[in-house]
C-alpha positions in Angstrom: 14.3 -17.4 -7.0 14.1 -14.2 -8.8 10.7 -11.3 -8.8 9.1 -12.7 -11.0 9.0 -16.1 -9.8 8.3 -14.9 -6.0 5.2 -13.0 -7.6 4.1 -16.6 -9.5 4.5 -18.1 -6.2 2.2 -15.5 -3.8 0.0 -15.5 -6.8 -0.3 -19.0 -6.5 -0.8 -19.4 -2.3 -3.2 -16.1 -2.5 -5.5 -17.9 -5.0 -5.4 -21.4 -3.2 -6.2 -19.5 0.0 -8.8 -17.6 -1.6 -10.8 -20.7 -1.6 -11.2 -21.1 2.1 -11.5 -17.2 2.9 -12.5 -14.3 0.1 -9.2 -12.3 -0.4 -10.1 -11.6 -4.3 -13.3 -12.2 -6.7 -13.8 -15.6 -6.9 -14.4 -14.4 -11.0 -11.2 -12.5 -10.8 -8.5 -13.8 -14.2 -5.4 -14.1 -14.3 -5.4 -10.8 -16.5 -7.0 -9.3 -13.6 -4.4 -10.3 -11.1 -1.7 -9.3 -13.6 -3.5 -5.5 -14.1 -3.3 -5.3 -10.4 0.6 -6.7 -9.8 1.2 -3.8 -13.0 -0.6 -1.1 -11.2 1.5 -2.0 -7.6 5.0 -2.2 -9.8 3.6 1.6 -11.2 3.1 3.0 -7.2 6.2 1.4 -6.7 8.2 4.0 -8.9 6.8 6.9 -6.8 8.2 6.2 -2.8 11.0 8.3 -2.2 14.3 6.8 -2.3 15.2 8.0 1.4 11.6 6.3 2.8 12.7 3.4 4.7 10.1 2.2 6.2 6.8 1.4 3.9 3.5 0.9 5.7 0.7 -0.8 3.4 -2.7 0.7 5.3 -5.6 -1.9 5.2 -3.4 -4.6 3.1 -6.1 -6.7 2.9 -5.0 -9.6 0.4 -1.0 -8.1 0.3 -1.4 -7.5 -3.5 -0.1 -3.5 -2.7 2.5 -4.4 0.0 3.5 -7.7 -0.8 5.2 -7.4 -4.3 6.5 -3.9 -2.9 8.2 -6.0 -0.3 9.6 -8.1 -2.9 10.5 -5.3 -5.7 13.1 -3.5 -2.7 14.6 -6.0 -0.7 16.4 -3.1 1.4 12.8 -1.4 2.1 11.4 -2.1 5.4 7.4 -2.8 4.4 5.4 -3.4 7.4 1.2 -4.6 6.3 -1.2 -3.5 8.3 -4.7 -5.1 8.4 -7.5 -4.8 11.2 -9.2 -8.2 10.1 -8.1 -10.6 12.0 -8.8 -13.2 8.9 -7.1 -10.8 6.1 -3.8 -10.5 8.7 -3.4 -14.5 9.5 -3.3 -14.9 6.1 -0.3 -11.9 5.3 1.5 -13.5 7.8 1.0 -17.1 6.3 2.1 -15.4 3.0 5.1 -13.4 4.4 6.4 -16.8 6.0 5.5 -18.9 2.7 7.8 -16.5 0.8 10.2 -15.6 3.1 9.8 -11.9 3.0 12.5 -10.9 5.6 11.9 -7.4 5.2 8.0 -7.9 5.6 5.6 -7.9 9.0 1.9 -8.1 9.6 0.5 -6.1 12.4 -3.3 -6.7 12.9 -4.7 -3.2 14.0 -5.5 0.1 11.9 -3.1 2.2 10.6 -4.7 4.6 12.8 -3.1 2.3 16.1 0.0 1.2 14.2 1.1 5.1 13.7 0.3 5.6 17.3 2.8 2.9 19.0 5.4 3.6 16.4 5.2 7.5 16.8 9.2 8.2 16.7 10.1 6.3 13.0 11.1 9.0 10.5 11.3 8.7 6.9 8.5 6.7 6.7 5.8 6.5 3.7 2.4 4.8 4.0 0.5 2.8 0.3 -3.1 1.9 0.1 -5.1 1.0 -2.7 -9.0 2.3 -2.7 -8.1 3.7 0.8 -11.8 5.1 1.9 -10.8 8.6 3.5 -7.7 10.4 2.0 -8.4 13.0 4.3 -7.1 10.9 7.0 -3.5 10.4 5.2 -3.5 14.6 5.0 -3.6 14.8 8.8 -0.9 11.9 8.9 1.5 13.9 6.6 0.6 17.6 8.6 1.4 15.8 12.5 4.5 14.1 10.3 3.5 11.0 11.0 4.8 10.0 7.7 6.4 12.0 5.4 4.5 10.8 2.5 1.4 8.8 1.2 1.6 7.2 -2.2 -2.3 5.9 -3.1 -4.0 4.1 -6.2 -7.2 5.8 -5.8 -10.2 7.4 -8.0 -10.5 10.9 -9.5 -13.8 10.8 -7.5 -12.3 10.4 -3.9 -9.8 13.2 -5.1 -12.4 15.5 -6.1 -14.4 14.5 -3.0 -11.4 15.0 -0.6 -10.1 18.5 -2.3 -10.8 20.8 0.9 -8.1 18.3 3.0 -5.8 18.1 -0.1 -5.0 21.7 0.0 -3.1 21.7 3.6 -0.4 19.1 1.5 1.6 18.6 -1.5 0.0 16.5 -4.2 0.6 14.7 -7.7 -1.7 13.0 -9.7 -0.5 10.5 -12.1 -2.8 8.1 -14.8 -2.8 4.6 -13.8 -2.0 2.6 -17.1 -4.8 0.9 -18.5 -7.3 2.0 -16.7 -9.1 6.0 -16.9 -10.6 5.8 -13.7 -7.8 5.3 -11.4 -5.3 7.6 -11.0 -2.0 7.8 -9.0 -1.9 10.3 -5.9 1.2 11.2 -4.5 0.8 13.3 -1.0 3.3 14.8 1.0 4.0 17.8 3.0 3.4 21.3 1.1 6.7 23.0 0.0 6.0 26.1 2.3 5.6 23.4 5.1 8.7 21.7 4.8 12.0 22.6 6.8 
């Protein structure tokens, strides 16, 4: 089955799960869905093409790590989620499509980087993450190496003291003013 039909297919199982757990707005459209799928395929274009390993921080309903999973089969992408409810579900979806290159761990991404400590070129994804600042100290301890986020221009601007210690990038979201694209990773004077 090709992208586009795995995407129909997760789609399809996250919206039939939906109605026994709330993964998405019950009101949510298809059009919504497919603005968020667009926005994910956008991020997508922005992890380094030596990051093997891809850790999706608070996956919550997979729509971020998921179809990242499915756009590079060679890409480890490992979703992280520290509801137990969310990550039963991830691992139901990563099983229904048989995402080979995909595993849930249920924990934060604060315990997940701890216990896998020694993995280099390794990149972390979020969508709406609630403290950027906490991706900064990631990228200084090298933890990762870089943090790609769909985020706001308002939790920029409110995290601006902890985005000077790294190297940043914003990029517009298409579609959609408020969200922007923010690429983090260590600052050129810091890298060796």
């Amino acid at each position: 089955m090709n992208i586009q039909g795995k995407l129909a297919q997760y789609i399809s199982f996250l919206l039939e799960y939906n109605k026994k757990i709330n993964l998405v707005s019950r009101q949510i459209t298809d059009e919504g869905l497919e603005q968020l799928l667009v926005e994910t395929e956008f991020l997508n274009g922005f992890i380094s093409e030596d990051i093997r390993t891809i850790v999706d921080a608070g996956s919550g309903n997979g729509l971020l790590g998921i179809p990242v999973a499915l756009f590079n089969e060679n890409l480890e992408v490992v979703l992280v989620e520290p509801k137990k409810k969310k990550s039963i579900f991830l691992q139901e979806a990563v099983e229904h499509l048989q995402l080979e290159n995909c595993s849930v761990h249920n924990m934060s991404i604060e315990e997940y980087l701890k216990l896998n400590m020694g993995k280099k070129k390794r990149g972390v994804i979020a969508r709406g993450f609630p403290n950027l600042a906490v991706f900064c100290r990631y990228i200084q301890k090298r933890m990762i190496r870089e943090a790609v986020l769909i985020t706001s221009d308002m939790k920029i601007k409110k995290n601006m003291i902890e985005l000077e210690s790294v190297g940043k990038k914003t990029y517009n979201v298409p579609l959609r003013e408020n969200l922007k694209i923010l690429k983090m990773e260590k600052a050129a004077r810091d890298k060796q």
